[in-house]
C-alpha positions in Angstrom: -24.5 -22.5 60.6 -24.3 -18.5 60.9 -22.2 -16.7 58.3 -18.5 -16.0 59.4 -18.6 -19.7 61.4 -17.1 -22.7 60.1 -17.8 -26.5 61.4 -14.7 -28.6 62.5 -14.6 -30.4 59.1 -14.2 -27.1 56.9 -11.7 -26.2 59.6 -9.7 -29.4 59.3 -9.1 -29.4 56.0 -8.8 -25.6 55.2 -4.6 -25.2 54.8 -3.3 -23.3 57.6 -6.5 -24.4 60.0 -4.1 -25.4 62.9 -2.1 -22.1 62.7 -5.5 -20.3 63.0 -6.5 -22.7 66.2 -3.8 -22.0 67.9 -4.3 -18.2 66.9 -7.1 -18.5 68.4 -6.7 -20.3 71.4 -3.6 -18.0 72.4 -6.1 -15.3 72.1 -8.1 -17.0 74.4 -5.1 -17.1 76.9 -4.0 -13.4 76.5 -7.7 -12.1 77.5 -8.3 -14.6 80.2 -4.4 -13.7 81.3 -5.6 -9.8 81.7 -8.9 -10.8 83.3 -7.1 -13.0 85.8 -4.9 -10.0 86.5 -7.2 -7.8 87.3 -8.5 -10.3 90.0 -5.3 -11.0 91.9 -4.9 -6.9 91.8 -8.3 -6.6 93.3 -8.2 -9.6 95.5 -4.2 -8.0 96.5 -2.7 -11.5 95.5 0.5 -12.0 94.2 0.9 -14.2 91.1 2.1 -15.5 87.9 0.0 -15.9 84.5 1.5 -19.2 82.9 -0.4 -19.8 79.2 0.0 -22.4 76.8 -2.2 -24.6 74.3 -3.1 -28.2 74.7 -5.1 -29.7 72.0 -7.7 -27.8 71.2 -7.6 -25.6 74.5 -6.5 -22.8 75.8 -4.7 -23.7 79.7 -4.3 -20.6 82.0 -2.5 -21.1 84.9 -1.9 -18.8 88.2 1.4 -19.7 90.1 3.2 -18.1 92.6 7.1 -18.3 92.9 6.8 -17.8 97.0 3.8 -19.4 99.2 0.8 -20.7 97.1 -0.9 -20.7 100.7 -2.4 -17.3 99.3 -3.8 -18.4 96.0 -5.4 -21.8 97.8 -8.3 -19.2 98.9 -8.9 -18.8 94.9 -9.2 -22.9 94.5 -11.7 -23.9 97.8 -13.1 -26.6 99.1 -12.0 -29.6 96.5 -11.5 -26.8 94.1 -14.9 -24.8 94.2 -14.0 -22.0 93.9 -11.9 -22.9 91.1 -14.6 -24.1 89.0 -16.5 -20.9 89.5 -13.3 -18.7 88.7 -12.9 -20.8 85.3 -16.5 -20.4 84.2 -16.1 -16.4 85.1 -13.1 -16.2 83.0 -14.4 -18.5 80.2 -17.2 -15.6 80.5 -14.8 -12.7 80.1 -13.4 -14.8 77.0 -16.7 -15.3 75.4 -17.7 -11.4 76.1 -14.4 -10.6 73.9 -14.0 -12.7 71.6 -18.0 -13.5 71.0 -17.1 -17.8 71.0 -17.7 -20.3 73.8 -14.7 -21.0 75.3 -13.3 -24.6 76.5 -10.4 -22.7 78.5 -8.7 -24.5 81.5 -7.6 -23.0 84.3 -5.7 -24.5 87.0 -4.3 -22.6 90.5 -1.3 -23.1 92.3 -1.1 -26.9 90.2 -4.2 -28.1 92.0 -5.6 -29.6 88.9 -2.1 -30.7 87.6 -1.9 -32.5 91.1 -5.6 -33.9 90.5 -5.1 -35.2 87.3 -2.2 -37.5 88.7 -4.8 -38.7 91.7 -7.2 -39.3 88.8 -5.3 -41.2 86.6 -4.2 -43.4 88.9 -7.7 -44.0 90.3 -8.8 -44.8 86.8 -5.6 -47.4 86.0 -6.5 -49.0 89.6 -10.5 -49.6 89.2 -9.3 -50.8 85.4 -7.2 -53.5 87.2 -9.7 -53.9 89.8 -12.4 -54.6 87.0 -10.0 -57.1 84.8 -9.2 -59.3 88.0 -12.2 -59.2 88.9 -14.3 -59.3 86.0 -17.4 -57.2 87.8 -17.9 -53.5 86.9 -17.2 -50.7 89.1 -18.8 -47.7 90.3 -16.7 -44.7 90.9 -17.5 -41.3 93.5 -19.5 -38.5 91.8 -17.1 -36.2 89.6 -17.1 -33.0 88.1 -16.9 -33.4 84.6 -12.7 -32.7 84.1 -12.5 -35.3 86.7 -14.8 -37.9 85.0 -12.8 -36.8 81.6 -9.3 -37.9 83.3 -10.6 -41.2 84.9 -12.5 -42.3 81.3 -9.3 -41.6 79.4 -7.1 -43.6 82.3 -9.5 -46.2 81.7 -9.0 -46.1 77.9 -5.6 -46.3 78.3 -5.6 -49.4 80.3 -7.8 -51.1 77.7 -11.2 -51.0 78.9 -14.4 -48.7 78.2 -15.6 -46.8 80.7 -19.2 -44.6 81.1 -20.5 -41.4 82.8 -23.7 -42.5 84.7 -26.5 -40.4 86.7 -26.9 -36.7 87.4 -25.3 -33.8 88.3 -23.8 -33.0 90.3 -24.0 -37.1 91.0 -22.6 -38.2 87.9 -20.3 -40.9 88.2 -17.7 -42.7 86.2 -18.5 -46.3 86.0 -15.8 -49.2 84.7 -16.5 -51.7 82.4 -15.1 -55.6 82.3 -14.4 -56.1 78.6 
């Protein structure tokens, strides 16, 4: 471990560690906030910077109080564009602050939206696999959507695993 880094453990049980994480994470949200400004003001796109902290991430979020039909070009095809716009900002994060960032970034609520698809999908191939008692094999997923379907699939009681390569990784559902 370099000097001036400390591991999750030290981090846990140093008092105030929590206040500092959520320092830091709204950090996170204020520089990735100015970077995402920037772009709409380049890109001539009107929008809203929502921030918050969820865990242990930072969630950025561009909305718009008129059409979102405008800030669909920033999410693509099945979110693409999305993806590449979070690992840029996660990039402008990790140039300011000099830490890898786990920031989220979601557009117009297209990830809040597939996160509800997801969920569902992983609650229905859990009851799929305890009637009947086979395992399934889910589509290929990025990795937040194979992270939403494995924790649908914990909920319902069942283990679940990522199976395969990218970008044909797949979540597969396990009988208990």
């Amino acid at each position: 471990m370099t000097e001036g880094t400390t591991s999750a453990v030290e981090a846990e049980a140093a008092p105030g560690a929590d206040e500092n994480i959520v320092v830091r994470l709204e950090q996170e949200g204020d520089i990735a906030a100015d970077y995402l400004e920037g772009l709409l003001d380049i890109a001539d796109l009107d929008g809203d910077i929502d921030m918050d902290v969820e865990g242990d991430r930072a969630l950025v979020s561009i909305v718009s109080d008129g059409n979102d039909r405008a800030l669909h070009r920033l999410v693509g095809q099945d979110g693409e564009v999305l993806e590449a716009l979070q690992e840029l900002t996660r990039l402008a994060v990790h140039r300011e602050t000099g830490e890898r960032s786990r920031l989220m970034l979601d557009i117009a609520g297209f990830r809040a939206r597939k996160r509800t698809e997801l969920a569902t999908l992983g609650s229905q191939a859990a009851e799929q696999v305890k009637s009947s008692g086979e395992q399934v094999k889910l589509r290929p997923m990025t990795p937040f959507e194979r992270k939403v379907v494995h924790d649908a699939v914990a909920a319902a009681g069942l283990r679940s695993e990522s199976e395969g390569e990218e970008p044909q990784r797949c979540v597969v559902v396990l009988p208990a």
